[in-house]
Structure formats: structure tokens, C-alpha cells
C-alpha positions in Angstrom: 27.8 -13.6 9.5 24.9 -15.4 11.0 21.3 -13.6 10.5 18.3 -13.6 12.6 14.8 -12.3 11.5 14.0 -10.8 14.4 16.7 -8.7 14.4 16.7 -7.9 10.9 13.0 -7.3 11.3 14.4 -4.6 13.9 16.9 -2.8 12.1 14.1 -2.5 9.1 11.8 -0.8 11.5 14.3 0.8 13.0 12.8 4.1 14.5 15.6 6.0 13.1 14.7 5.4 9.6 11.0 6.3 10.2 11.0 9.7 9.0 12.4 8.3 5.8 9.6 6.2 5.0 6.8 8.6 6.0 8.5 11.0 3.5 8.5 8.9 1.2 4.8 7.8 1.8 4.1 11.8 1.7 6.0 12.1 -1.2 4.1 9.6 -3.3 0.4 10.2 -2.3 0.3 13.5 -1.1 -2.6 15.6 -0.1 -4.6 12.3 -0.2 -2.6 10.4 2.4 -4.3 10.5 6.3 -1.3 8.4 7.4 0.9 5.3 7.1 0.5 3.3 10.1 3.4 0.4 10.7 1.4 -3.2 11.8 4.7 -3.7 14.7 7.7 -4.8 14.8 6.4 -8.2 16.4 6.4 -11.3 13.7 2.7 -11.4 13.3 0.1 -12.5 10.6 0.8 -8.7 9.1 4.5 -9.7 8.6 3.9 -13.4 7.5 1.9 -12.1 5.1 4.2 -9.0 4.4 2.7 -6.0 5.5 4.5 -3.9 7.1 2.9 -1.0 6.7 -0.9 0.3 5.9 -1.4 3.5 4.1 -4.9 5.3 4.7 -6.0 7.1 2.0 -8.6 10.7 2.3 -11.4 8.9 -0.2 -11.2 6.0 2.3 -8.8 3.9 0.0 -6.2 2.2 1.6 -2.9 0.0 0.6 -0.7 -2.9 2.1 2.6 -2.3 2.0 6.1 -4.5 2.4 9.3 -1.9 3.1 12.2 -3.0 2.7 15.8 -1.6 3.7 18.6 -1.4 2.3 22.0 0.1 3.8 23.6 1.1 0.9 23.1 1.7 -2.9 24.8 -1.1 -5.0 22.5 0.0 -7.7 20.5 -3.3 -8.1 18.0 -4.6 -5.9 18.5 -7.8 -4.0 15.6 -10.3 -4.9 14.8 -12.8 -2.4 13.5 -15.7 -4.1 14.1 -18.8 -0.9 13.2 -17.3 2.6 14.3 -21.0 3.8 16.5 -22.8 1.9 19.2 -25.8 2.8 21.9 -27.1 1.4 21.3 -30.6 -0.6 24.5 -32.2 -2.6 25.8 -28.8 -5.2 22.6 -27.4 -4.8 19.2 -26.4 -2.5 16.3 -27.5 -1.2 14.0 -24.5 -0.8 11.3 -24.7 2.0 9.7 -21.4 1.7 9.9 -19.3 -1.2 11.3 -15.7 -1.0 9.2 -12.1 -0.5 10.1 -11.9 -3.7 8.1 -14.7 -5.4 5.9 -15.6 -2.2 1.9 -16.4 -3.5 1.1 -16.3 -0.1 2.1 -12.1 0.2 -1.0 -9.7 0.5 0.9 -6.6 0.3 0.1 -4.5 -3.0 2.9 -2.3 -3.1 6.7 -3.3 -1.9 8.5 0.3 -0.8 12.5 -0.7 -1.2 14.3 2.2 0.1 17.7 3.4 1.0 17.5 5.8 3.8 20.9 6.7 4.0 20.9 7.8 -0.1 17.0 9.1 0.5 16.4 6.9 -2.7 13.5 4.9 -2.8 11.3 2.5 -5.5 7.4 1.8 -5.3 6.9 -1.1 -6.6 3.5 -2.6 -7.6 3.8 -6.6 -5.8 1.7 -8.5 -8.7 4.0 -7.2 -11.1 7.1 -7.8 -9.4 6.3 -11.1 -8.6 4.9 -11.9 -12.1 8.4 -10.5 -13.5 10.7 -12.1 -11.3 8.8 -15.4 -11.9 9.3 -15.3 -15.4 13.3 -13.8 -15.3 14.6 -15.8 -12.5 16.2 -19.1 -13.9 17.9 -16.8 -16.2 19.0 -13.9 -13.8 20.4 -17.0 -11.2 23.3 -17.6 -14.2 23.5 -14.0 -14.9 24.2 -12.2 -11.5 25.3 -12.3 -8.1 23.4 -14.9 -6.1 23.6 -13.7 -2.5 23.7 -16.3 0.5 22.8 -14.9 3.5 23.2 -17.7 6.4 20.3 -18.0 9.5 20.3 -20.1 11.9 20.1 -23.2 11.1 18.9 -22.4 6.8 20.0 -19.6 4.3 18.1 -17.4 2.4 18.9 -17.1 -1.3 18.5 -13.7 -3.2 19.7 -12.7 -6.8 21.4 -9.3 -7.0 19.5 -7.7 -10.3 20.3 -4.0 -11.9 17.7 -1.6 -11.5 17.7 -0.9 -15.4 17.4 -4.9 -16.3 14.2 -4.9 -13.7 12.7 -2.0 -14.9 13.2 -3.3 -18.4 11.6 -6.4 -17.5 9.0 -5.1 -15.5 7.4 -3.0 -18.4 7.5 -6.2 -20.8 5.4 -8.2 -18.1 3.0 -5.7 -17.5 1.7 -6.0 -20.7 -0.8 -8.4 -22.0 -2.5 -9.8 -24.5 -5.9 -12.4 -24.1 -6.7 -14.6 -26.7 -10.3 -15.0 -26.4 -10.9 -13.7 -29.6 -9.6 -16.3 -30.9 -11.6 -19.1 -29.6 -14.5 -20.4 -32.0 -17.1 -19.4 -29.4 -16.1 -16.1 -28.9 -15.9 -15.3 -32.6 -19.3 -16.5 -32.6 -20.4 -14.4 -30.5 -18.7 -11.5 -31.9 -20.1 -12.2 -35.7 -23.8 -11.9 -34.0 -23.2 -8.3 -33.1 -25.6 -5.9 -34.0 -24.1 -2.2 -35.4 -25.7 -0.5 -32.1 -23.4 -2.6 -29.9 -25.9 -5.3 -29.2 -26.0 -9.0 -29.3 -28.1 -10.2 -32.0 -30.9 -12.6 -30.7 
């Protein structure tokens, strides 16, 4: 089956599915939501830079948001990590990375849903793409590489359990800085008064 953006950029903001994702924005903001207003369904600098959505918020917060559909529930969630990728000898040259690892993304939050289940993730964008940068060599050998064929390139994603990216997700988030440990920094902290201060 040969794909086309456009047209998968249509069935994804297909107007059918709309009251899905509203309820779904409803359902995750609440009282505090004034609306979630779609950027088109026209490939413009919102969806090069994956937004598909905006989401206004009552204190005058707002958030940029990537949806993405899925048709059924195969209870993982397909990773796109080439948008543009060729074929080169037993392996690929990758021209554009996927949404899934794409530093040049402004969303904050990617919404993956499955209308036709009314399931649906939220899914902070940093962390996803922190995780999957860190678990994607090894989740390539591990599970199902899906090849989905454009025309003219392919885009590669990597089928991964919900459970495995949850799992991973949590270790990524945290952190730990090591500042402390440099000598100028425990300098620093060693000429600490008791009140809080830094001594002179």
C-alpha cells in the first residue's frame, strides 16, 4: 500500500473523529479549557513543526499539541523515528527523522488516540522524545519495525508496548545534576553562612 501525507494528514483530521479529540481535550483540562482550536488540515509551518492543535487555557495558558490517530488498538504505540528514509544496500539512509525523535517539533504534548476504542494517551513531547532517544537502538532488535512505503521514500516506525514505554518513560524523567560535584561548586557551598547566605 502506497501512502501519501496529504491524505493521511486528512484521515487524522478527519471531521468524524473531531468530537473524539475535543472530549478528550475536555476530559483532561476541564473547567479550565476555552477551547482546542485545530491549525488546518493544510501542510503548513504548524504541521512542519507538529502542531496540530492549540489548546487555550482560562488563566491565559495555552499548549501545542501533535494528535495522532490510530485505527485500531494493537496495544503498543507505533514510534515513528525516519519520516523520510531510503533504501541503501541491507539497510537505510534516513533524510528526516521521525515525529517521534524530530528536534525540530514545537509541540508540548503529543495526544495519540484511538477514536474507535475512545482510548487515548497525553503524552508530555520532551520526554517522549528524550525516551525514545535513549531506547531506540535497542527497541529496533526487540519489536516490530513497521515500513510504511510513500511515494518515492518509506517511513520507519518501531511498534513498542504501552507497558515497556511507560516503564521507560518514568526512568527518563528523572534526573540527577552533578554540579555538586564540581570543585567550584563545593566551594561555593562550603562558604555558606547558617542563614542561607553566601559568605563574603
Amino acid at each position: 500500500m502506497i501512502h501519501d501525507f496529504q491524505e493521511s494528514l486528512r484521515k487524522s483530521q478527519n471531521p468524524a473523529h473531531e468530537q473524539f479529540w475535543q472530549e478528550c481535550y475536555k476530559n483532561e483540562f476541564g473547567e479550565s479549557l476555552v477551547g482546542a482550536f485545530s491549525t488546518g488540515a493544510t501542510q503548513s509551518h504548524w504541521q512542519k513543526t507538529g502542531v496540530d492543535r492549540v489548546v487555550l487555557l482560562k488563566n491565559g495558558g495555552f499548549f501545542f499539541i501533535d494528535e495522532k490517530c490510530r485505527e485500531r488498538d494493537y496495544g503498543d504505540i507505533l514510534l515513528e523515528f525516519a519520516s523520510v528514509a531510503y533504501r541503501s544496500g541491507n539497510g537505510w539512509r534516513v533524510d528526516k527523522p521521525g515525529w517521534s525523535i524530530d528536534p525540530t517539533k514545537t509541540c508540548d504534548f503529543v495526544l495519540y488516540g484511538v477514536p474507535t476504542t475512545g482510548k487515548y494517551w497525553f503524552l508530555p513531547y520532551h520526554s517522549l522524545r528524550a525516551t525514545v532517544g535513549a531506547y531506540l537502538a535497542d527497541w529496533q532488535t526487540q519489536y516490530r519495525v513497521v515500513e510504511a512505503e510513500n511515494r518515492g521514500y518509506f517511513s520507519l516506525s518501531v511498534a513498542v508496548p504501552w507497558g515497556v514505554l511507560s516503564q521507560a518513560m518514568v526512568g527518563t524523567i528523572r534526573r540527577e545534576l552533578k554540579i555538586t560535584k564540581l570543585p567550584t561548586i563545593k566551594k561555593l557551598l562550603k562558604t555558606t553562612n547558617s542563614k542561607g547566605g553566601v559568605a563574603a
